[in-house]
N, C-alpha and C positions, 0 to 999 in steps of 0.2 A: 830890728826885726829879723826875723831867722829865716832862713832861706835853704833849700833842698841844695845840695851840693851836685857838680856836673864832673864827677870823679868818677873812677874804674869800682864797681863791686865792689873788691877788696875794700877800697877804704872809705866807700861808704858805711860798708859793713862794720865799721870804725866809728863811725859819726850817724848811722840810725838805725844799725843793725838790732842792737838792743834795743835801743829809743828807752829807755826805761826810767831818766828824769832822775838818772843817780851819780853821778860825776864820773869817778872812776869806781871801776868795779874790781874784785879781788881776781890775783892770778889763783891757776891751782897751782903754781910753784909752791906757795904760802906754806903748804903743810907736806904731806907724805907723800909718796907711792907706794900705793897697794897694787898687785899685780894678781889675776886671775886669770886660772886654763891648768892644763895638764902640768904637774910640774910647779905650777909658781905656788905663793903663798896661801893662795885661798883655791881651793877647786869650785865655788859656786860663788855665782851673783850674789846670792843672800848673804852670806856668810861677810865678803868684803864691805857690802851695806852697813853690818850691822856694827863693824869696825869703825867705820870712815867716820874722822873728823874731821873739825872746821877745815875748812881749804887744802884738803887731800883731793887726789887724782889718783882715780881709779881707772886703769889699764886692763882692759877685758882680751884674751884670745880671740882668733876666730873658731869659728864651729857654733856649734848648735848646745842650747842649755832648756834642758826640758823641766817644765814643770820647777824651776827656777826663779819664783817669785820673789818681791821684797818692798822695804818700803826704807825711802829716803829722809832721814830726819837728821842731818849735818846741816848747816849753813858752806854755801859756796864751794859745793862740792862739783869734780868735774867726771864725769862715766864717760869713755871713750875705748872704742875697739881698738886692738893695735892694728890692724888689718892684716894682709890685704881684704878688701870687701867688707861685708859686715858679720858681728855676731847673733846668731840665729836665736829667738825667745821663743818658745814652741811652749805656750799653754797648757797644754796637754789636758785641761780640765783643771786647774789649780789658777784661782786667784788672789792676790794677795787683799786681806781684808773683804772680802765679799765684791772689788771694787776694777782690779787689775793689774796686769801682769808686773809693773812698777806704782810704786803711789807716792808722790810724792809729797810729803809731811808739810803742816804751817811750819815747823821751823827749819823746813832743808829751801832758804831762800839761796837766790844766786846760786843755783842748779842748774848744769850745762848735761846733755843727752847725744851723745856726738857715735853713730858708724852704727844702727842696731836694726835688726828685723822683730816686729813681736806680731805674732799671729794666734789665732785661734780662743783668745777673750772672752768667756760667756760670765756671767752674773745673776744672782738669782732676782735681782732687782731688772736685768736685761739691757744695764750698762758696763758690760765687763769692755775694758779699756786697754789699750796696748799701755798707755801713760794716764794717769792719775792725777792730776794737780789738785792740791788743797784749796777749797776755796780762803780759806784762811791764811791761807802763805801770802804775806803783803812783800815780797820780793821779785823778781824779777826770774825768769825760767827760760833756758835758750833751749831747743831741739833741734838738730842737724841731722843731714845725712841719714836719715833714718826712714825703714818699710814700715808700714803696716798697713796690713791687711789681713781679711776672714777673722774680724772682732766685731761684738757689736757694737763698738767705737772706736774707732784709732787713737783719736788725743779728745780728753776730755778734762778742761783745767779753767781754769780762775783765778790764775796768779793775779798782783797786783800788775804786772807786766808781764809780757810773753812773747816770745821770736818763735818762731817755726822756718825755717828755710833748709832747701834743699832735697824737701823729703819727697816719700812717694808715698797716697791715703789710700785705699781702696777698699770698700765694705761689702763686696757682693759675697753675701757669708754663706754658703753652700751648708746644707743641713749635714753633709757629712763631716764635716770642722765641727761644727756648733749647732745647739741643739732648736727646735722652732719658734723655742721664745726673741732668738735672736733679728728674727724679722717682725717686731712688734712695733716698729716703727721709730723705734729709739737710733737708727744706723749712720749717725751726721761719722764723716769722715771724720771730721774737727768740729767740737763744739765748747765755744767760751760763752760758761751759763750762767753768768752772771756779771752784772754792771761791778762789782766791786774790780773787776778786771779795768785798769784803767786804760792801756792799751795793748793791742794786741796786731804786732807786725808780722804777715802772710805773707813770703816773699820764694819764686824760683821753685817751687814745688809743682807738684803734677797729682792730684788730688780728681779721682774718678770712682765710676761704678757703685756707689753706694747704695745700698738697697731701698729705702727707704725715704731714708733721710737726706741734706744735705751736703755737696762737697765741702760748702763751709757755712756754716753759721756761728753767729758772734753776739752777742749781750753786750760786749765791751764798751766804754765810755768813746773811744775812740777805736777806729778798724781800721787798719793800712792793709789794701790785697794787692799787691803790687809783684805783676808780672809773674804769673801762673799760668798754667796749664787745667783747666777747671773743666772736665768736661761729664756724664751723664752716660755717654758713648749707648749699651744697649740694656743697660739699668733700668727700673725703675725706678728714679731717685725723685724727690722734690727737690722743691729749689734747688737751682743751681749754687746759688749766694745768698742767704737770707741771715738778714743784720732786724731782727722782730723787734728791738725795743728804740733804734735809732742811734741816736749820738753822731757824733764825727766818722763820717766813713768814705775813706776816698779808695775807687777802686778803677788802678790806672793799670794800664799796661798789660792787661790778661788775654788770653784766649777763652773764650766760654762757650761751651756749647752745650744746649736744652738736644737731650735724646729725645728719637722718637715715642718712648714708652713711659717720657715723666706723668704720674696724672696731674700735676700742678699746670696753670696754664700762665704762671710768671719763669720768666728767667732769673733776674734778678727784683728778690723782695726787700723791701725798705720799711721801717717799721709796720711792718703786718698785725702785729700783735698790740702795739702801744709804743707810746712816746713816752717811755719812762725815763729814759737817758733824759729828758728836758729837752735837747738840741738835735733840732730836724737840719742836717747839712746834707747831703749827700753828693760824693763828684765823680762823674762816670766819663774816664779822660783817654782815648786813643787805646782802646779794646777791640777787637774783633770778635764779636757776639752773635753765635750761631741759632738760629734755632731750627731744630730736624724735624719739629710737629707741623701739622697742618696751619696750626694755628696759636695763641698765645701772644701773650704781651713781654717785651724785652727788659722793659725798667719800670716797677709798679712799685709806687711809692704812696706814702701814706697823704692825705689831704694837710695840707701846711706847710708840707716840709718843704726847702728850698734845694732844688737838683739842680745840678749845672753838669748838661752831657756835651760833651767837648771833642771832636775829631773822631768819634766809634766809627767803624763800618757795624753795620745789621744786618745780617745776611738771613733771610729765610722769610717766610712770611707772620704777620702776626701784628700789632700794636706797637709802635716803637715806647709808647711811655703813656704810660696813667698815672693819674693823682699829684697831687704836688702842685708848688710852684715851677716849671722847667724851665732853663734858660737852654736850650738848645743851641750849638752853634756848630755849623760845618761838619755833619756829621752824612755819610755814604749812607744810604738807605736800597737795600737789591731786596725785595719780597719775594722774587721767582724762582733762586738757584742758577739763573741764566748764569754767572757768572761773568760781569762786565767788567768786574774788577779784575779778571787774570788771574785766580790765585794760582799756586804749583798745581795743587792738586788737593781739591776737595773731597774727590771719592775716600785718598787715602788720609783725608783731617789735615792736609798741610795748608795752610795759610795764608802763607807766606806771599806778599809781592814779587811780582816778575818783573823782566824788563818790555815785558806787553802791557802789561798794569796804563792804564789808563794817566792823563796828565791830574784828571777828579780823584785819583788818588794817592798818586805819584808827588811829591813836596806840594801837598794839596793842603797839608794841616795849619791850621791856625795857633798862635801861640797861646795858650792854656788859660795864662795868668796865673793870683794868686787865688788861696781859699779866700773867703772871709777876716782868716786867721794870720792871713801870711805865708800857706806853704803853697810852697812853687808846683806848680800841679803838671809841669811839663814831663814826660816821661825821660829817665835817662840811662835806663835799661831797657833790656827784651829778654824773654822766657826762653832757653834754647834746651830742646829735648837733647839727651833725658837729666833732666836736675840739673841745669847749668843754668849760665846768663850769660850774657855779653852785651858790653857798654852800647846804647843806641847813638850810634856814630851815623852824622847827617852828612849825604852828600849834595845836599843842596836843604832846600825844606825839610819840612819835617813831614813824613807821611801819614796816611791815615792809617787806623788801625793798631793793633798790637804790634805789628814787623815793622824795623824797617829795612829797604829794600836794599843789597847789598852792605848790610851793618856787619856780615863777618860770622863767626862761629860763637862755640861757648869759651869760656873763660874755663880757670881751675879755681876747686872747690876751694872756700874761704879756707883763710887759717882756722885752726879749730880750735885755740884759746881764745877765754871769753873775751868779749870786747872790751876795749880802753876807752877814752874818752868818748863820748855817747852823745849824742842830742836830744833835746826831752820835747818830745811828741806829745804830751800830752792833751796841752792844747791845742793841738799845731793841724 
């Protein structure tokens, strides 16, 4: 039986970063270096695209590339800034196929996205996308290190597998970026639209302000949101987290918070739409889950499905949990904002555990168990602004909520070649 490993990021990042149920996956040593910016071989994104073969590594400058679109159609190809920082994709009104500012082809499987900013995405369809994935691509797609924001999607994909970690989402698209179709309701920070996606790992990102839509929603057969930054802040967003057709979704270790001006009155939606995935699982494990509304429910799940909410604190008032089967266990419930648990500092969104922090919350947590399935549902990281993580290092119990208290700072970003040996999530 497979079990969640109790190792530093890094090598997690190793063993479920992909998760993608493919043994070892290609280096971009395998093929070329292609080099773009002023000076090197290619002066645009497109141009190097249209070059790149199987298992080339493509080496972007820093600076700004306007109006720079392209589409990926190599196998196992890797796009990485050279840095410092990232390289800037400024839209400028041009998208690639009607669709977004990169697209990524059914045959550019084993596609890594590593150090980029892409802003300002419109579509006449009103999904213009900083990223593109084919729903057709039955491989695996990693995204790193990467902005986007003012599109009316950030990442919108359907690989057979997908990573996102490290990045930052944001959709509050300002009419002067983009034009007013782009508030039509289409503005999920991240959205995996379809089941043929078999999983899809959400990890150390900080995913906010969406207009419309949600910070994440998922189709996926299975959804790992593990240890996020998820929050609504003074948006109009819906769901915070909405997984509409079900499947395996375990969603540990986050910060969420429902702004004052969601008009949805869920935080976290669990198959809303239908049970087409077939498997009603869902596991809500050691999250700090805010709500700023008056009112609202925290975990709304669909009638059958089996929840098991596990060590959350709830902070704000509202319905802790509809629908479902729920196995509730040890979980902080504060309806008022009094603040009993101690955090640093809620006015300014911090969280975090004190050493005032209550003994009800203080090595108050319970041990998690497994899923259904077998995977260790314990948390073994924590979210650290901005885009980092750091191992959840226990000094005593295990706390409640997303923090743990005294667990330390961030870590440094993964290595930025693709992952080696993998573990396969898919049922897990």
């Amino acid at each position: 039986m497979l079990k969640r490993s109790n190792r530093s990021p890094s090598i997690l990042l190793s063993l479920i970063g992909a998760a993608f149920g493919l043994g070892l996956l290609h280096s971009p040593s395998e093929g070329a270096t292609l080099t773009v910016g002023p000076g090197k071989t290619y002066s645009t994104i497109r141009a190097a695209a249209a070059a790149a073969q199987a298992g080339d590594l493509v080496v972007v400058d820093p600076g700004t590339y306007t109006g720079d679109v392209c589409a990926w159609t190599s196998p196992n190809v890797t796009v990485r800034c050279a840095g410092p920082g990232r390289a800037v994709l400024n839209s400028n009104g041009v998208v690639q196929d009607d669709k977004g500012i990169w697209v990524v082809g059914p045959t550019a499987t084993g596609f890594t996205a590593d150090g980029f900013e892409f802003y300002g995405a419109h579509s006449t369809g009103g999904n213009g996308c900083g990223i593109r994935v084919d729903s057709n691509n039955r491989g695996w797609v990693a995204i790193r290190n990467c902005y986007f924001h003012d599109n009316q999607m950030g990442i919108l994909a359907s690989p057979d597998s997908l990573l996102v970690e490290h990045c930052e989402l944001s959709n509050t698209v300002p009419t002067t970026v983009c034009d007013p179709t782009c508030r039509d309701g289409n503005q999920h920070n991240i959205y995996v639209n379809t089941s043929s996606c078999r999983v899809v790992v959400f990890r150390y990102n900080y995913s906010h302000g969406s207009w419309v839509g949600h910070q994440f929603k998922s189709r996926a057969q299975n959804s790992y949101v593990l240890y996020n930054r998820l929050a609504d802040e003074d948006a109009t967003s819906g769901y915070t987290i909405d997984i509409p057709d079900g499947g395996r979704a375990y969603i540990i270790g986050n910060l969420i918070e429902q702004g004052p001006n969601s008009p949805n009155s869920g935080i976290i939606a669990y198959a809303a739409e239908s049970a087409g995935n077939g498997i009603l699982d869902l596991y809500v494990v050691n999250n700090t889950i805010v709500n700023d509304k008056s009112s609202g429910t925290f975990i709304q799940s669909r009638d059958g499905s089996t929840v098991r909410v596990v060590n959350n604190i709830l902070y704000g008032p509202g319905t802790p949990w509809s629908g479902g089967i729920v196995t509730a266990l040890n979980n902080y419930i504060e309806p008022d904002y009094s603040n009993t648990a101690k955090f640093a500092n809620p006015a300014s969104f911090d969280y975090h555990l004190t050493s005032s922090s209550p003994l009800t919350v203080l090595n108050a947590g319970v041990p998690p168990g497994p899923s259904l399935t077998g995977y260790d549902l314990t948390p073994t990281s924590q979210y650290v602004f901005d885009l980092q993580s750091s191992p959840r290092s226990l000094l005593g119990g295990l706390d409640m909520g997303a923090f743990e208290y005294g667990a330390g700072g961030g870590g440094p970003p993964p290595d930025a070649t693709a992952p080696s040996a993998i573990r396969d999530l898919r049922n897990r």
